[in-house]
DSSP file (Angstrom, degrees, kcal/mol; ACC not computed):
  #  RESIDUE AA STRUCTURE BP1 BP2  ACC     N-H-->O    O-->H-N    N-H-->O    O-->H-N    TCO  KAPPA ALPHA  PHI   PSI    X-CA   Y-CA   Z-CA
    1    1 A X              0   0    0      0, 0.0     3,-0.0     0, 0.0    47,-0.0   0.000 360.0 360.0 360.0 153.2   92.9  108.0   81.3
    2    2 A X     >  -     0   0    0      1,-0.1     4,-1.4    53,-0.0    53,-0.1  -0.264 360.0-139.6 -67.9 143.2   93.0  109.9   78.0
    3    3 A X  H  > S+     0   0    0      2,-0.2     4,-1.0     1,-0.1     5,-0.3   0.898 114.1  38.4 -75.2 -46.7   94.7  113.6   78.3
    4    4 A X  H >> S+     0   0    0      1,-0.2     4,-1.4     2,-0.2     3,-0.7   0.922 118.4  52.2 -64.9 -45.6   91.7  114.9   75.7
    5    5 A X  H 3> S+     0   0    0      1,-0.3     4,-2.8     2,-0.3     3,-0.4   0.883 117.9  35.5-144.3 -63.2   89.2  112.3   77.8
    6    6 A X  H 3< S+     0   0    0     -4,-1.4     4,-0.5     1,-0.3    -1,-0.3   0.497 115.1  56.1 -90.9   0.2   90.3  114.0   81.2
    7    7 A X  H <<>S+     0   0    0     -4,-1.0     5,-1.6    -3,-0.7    -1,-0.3   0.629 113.2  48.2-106.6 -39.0   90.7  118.0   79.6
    8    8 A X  H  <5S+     0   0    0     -4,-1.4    -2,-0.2    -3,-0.4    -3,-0.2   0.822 111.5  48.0 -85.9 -39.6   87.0  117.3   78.6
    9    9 A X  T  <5S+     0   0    0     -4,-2.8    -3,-0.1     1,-0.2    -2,-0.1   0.880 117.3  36.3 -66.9 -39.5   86.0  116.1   81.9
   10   10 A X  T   5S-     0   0    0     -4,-0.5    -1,-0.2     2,-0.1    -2,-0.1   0.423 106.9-127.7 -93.0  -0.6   87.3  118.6   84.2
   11   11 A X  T   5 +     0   0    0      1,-0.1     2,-0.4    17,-0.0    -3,-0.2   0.996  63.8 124.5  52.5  61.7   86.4  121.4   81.4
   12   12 A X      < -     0   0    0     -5,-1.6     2,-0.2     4,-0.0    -1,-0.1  -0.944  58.5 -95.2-140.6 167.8   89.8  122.9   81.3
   13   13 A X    >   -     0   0    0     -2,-0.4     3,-0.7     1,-0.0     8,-0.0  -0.625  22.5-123.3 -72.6 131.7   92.5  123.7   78.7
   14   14 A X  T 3  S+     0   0    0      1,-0.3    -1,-0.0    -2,-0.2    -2,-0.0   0.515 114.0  53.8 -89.1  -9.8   95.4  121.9   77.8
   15   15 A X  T 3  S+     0   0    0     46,-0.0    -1,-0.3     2,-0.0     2,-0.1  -0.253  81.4 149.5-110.7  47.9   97.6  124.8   78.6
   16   16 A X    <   -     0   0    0     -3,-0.7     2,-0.1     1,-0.1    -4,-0.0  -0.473  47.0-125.1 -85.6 144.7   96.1  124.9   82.3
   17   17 A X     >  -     0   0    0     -2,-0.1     4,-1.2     1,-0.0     5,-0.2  -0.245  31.8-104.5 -85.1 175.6   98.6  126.2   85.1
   18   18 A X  H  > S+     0   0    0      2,-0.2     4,-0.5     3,-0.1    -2,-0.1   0.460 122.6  52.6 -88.7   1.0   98.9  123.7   88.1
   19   19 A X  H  > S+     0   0    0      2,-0.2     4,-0.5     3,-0.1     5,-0.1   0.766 108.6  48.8-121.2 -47.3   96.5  126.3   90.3
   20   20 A X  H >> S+     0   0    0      2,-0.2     4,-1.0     1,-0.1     3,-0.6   0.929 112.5  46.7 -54.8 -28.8   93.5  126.4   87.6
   21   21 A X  H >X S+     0   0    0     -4,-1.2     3,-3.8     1,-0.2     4,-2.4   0.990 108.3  57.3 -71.8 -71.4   93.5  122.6   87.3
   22   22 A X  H 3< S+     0   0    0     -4,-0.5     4,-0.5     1,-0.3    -1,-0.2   0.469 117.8  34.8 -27.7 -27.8   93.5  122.5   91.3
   23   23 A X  H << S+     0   0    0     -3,-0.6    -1,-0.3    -4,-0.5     4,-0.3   0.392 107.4  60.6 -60.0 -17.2   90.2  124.7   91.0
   24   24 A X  H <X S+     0   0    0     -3,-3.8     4,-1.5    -4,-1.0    -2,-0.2   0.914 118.2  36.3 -73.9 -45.3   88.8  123.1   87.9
   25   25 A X  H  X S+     0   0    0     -4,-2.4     4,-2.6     1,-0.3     5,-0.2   0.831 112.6  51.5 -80.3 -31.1   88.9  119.7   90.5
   26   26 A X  H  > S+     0   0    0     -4,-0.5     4,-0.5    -5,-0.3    -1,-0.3   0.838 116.7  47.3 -76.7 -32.8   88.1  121.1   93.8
   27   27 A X  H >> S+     0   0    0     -4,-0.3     4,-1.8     2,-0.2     3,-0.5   0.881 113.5  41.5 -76.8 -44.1   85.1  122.6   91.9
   28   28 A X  H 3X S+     0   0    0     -4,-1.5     4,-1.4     2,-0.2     3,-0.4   0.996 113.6  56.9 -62.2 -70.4   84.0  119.3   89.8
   29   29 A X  H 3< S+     0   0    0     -4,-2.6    -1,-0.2     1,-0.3    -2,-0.2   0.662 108.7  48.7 -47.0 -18.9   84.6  117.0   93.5
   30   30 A X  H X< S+     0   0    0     -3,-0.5     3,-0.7    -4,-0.5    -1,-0.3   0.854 116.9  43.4-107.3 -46.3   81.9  119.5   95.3
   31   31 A X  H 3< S+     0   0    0     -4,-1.8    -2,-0.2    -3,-0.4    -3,-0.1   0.941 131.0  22.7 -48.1 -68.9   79.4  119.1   92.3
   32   32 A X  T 3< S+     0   0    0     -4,-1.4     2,-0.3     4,-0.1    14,-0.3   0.026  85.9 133.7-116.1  51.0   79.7  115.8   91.9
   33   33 A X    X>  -     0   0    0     -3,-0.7     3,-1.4    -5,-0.3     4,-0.7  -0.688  59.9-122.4 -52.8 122.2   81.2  114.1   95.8
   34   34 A X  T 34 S+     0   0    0     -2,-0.3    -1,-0.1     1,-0.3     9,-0.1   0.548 110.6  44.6 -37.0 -13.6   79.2  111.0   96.8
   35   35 A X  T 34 S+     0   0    0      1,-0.1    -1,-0.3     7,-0.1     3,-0.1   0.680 115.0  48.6-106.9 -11.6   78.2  112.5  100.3
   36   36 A X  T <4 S+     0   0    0     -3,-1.4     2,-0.5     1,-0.2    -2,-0.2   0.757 108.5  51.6-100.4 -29.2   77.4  115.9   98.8
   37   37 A X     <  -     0   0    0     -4,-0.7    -1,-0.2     2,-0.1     5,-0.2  -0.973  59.3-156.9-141.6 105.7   75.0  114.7   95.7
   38   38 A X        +     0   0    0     -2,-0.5     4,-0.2    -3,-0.1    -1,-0.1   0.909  65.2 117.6 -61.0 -56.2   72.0  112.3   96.5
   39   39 A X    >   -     0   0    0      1,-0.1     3,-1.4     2,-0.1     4,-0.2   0.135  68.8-135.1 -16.5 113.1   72.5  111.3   92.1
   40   40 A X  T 3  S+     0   0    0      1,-0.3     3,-0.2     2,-0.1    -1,-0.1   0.553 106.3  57.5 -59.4  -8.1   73.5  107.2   91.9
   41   41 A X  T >> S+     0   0    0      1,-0.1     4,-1.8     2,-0.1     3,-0.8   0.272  80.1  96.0 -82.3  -7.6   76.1  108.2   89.5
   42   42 A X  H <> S+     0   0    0     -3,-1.4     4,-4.1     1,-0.2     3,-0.2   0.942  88.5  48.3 -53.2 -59.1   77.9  110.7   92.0
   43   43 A X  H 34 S+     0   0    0      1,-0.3    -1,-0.2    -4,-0.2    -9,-0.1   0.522 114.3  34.7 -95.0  -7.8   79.9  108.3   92.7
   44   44 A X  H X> S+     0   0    0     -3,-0.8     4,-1.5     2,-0.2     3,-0.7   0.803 124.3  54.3 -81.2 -47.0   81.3  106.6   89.4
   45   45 A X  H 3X S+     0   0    0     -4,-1.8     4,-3.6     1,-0.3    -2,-0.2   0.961 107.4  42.3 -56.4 -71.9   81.0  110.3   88.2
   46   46 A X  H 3< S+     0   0    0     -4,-4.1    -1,-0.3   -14,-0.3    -2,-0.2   0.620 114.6  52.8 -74.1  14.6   83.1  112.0   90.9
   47   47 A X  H <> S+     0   0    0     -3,-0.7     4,-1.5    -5,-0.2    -2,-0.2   0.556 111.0  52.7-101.6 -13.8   86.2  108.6   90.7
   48   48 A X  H  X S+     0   0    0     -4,-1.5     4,-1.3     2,-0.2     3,-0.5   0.986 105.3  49.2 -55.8 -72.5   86.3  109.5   87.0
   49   49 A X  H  X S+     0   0    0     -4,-3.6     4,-0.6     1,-0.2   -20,-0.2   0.425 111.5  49.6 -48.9 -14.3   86.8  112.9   87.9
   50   50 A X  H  > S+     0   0    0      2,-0.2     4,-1.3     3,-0.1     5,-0.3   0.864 110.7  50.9 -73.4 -46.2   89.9  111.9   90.5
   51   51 A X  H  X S+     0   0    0     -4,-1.5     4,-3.5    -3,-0.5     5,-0.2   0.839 107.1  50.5 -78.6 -26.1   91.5  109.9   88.1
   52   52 A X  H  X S+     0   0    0     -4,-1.3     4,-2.2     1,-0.2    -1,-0.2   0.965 109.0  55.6 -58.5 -59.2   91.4  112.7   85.4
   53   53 A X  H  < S+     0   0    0     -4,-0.6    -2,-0.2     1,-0.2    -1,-0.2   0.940 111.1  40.8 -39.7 -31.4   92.9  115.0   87.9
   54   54 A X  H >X S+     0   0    0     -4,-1.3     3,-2.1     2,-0.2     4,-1.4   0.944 108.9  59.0 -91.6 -47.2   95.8  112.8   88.5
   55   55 A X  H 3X S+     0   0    0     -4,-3.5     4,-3.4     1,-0.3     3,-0.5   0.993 113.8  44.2 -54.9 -45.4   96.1  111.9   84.7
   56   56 A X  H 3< S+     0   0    0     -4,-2.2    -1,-0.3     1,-0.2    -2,-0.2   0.109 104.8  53.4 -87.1  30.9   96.6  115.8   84.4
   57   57 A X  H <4 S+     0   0    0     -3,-2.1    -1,-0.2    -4,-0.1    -2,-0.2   0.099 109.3  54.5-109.0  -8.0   98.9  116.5   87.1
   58   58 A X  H  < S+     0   0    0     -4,-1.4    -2,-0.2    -3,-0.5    -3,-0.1   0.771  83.3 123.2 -60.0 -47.3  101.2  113.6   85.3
   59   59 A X  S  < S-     0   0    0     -4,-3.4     2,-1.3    -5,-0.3    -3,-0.1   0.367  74.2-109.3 -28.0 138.5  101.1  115.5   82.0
   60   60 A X        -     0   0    0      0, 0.0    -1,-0.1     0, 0.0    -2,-0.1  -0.750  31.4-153.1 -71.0 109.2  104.4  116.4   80.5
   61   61 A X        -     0   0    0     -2,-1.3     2,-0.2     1,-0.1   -46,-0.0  -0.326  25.6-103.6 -57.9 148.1  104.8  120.1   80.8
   62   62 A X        -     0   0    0      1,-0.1     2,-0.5    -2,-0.0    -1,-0.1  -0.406  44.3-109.3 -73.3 160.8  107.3  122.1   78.0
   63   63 A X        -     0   0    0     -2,-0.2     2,-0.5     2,-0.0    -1,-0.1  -0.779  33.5-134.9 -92.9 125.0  110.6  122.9   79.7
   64   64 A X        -     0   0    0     -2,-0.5     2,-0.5    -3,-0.0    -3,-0.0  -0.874  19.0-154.6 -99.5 144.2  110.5  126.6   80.1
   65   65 A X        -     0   0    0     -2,-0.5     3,-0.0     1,-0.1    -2,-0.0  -0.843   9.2-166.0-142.9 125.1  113.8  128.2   79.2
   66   66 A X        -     0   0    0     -2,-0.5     3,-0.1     2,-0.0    -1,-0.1   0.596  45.4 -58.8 -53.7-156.9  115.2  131.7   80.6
   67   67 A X  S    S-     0   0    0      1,-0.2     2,-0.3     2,-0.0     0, 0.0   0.368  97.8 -24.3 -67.3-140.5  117.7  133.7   79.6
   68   68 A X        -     0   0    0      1,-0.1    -1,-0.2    -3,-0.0    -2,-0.0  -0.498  55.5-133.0 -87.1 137.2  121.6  132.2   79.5
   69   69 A X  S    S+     0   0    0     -2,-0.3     7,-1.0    -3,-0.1     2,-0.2   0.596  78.2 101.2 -48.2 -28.4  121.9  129.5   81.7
   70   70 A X  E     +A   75   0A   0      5,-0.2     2,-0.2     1,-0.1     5,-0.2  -0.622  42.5 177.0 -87.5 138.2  125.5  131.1   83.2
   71   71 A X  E >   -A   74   0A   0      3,-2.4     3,-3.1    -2,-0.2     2,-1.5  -0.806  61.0 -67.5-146.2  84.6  125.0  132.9   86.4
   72   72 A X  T 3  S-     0   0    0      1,-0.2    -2,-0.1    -2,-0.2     3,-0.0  -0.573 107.7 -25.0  82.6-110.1  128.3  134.0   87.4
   73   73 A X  T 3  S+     0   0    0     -2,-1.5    16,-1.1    -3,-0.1     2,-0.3   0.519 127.9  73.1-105.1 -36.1  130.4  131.2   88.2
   74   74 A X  E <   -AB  71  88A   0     -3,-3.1    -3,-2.4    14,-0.1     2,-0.3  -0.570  65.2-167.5-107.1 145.5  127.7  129.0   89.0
   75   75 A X  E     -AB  70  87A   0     12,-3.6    12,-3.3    -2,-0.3     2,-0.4  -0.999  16.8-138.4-140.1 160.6  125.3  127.4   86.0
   76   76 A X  E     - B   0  86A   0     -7,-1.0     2,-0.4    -2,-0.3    10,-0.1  -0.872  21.6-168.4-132.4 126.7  122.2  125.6   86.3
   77   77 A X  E     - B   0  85A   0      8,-0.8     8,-3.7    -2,-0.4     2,-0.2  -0.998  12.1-150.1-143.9 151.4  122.1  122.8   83.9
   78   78 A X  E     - B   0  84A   0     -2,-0.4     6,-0.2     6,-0.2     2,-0.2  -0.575  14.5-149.2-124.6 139.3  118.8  120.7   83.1
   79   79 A X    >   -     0   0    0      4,-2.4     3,-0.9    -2,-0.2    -1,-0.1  -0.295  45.2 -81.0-114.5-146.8  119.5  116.6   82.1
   80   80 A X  T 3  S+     0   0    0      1,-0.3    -1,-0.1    -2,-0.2    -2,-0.0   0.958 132.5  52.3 -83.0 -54.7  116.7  114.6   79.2
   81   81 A X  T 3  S-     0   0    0      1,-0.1    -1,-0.3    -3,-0.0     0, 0.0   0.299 121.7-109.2 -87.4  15.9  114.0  114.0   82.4
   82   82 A X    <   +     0   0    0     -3,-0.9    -2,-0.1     1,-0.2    -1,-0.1   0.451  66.4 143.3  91.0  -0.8  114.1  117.7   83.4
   83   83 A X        -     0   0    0      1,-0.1    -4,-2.4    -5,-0.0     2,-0.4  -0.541  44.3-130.1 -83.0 154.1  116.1  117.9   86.9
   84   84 A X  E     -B   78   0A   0     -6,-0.2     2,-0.5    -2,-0.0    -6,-0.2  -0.928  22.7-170.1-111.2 109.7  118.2  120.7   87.5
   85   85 A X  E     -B   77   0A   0     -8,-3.7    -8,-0.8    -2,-0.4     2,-0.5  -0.816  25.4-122.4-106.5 140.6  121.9  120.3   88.7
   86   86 A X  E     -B   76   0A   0     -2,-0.5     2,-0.4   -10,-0.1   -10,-0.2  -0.581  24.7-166.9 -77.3 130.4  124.2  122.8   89.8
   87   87 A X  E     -B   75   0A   0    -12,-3.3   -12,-3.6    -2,-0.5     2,-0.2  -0.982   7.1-153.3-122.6 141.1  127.2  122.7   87.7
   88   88 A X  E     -B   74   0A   0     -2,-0.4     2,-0.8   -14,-0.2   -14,-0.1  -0.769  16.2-144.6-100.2 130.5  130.5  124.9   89.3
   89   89 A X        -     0   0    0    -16,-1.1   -15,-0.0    -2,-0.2     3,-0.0  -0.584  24.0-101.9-102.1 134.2  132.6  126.0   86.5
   90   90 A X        -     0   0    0     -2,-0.8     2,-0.4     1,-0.1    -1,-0.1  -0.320  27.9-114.2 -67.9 141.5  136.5  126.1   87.3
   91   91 A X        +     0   0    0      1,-0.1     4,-0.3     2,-0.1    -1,-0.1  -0.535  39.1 172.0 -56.9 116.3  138.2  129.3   88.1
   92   92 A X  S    S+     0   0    0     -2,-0.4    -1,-0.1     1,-0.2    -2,-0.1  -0.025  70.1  70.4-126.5  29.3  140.6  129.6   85.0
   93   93 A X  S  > S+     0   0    0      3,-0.1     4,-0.8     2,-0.1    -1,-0.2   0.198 101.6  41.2 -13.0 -34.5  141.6  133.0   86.1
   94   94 A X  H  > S+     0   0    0      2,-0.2     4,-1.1     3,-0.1    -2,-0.2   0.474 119.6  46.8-113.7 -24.4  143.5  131.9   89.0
   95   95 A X  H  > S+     0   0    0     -4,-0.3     4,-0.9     2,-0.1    -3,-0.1   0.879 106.0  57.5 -69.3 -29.1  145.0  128.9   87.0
   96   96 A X  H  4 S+     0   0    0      1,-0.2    -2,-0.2     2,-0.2    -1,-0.1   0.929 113.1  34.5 -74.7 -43.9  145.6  131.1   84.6
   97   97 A X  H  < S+     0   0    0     -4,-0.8    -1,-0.2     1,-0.2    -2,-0.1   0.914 114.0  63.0 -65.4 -53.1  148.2  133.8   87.5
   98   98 A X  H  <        0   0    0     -4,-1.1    -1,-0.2     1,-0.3    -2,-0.2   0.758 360.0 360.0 -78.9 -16.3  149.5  130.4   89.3
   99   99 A X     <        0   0    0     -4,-0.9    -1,-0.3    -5,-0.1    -2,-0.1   0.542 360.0 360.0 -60.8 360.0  151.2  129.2   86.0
């Protein structure tokens, strides 16, 4: 499903946090549930409305990015798909005395 298609359906914003989209849908599934809503369209209605939820919990989010990455020793370093690895940076202080 279309991002605009499934942002239109669920009536929400493109910049929507993961706990308003999780309200938008729990609120849309109680309108329009098959057991809940007598309407012959409930049920076409409310599997349109799962699959927009899912299209928008897929969405690519922006990478939010802190301050400097260096924390001490230890730095936290982000690859192309977004995972975080810890990279340990070598003591060069203690190389520096053992020469």
């Amino acid at each position: 499903m279309e991002l605009t298609k499934a942002l239109q359906l669920l009536g929400v914003p493109l910049d929507v946090s993961d706990g308003e989209l999780r309200s938008a849908w729990r609120a849309y599934a109680r309108a329009y549930h098959p057991d809940l809503n007598a309407d012959p369209q409930a049920a076409s209605l409310f599997t349109a409305g799962r699959a927009a939820y899912e299209a928008l919990q897929r969405r690519p989010r922006p990478v939010r990015r802190g301050g400097p990455v260096n924390f001490g020793r230890t730095g936290v370093i982000s690859d192309d798909a977004g995972r975080a690895s810890v990279y340990r940076m070598p003591d060069l202080s203690r190389q520096a005395w053992a020469a």
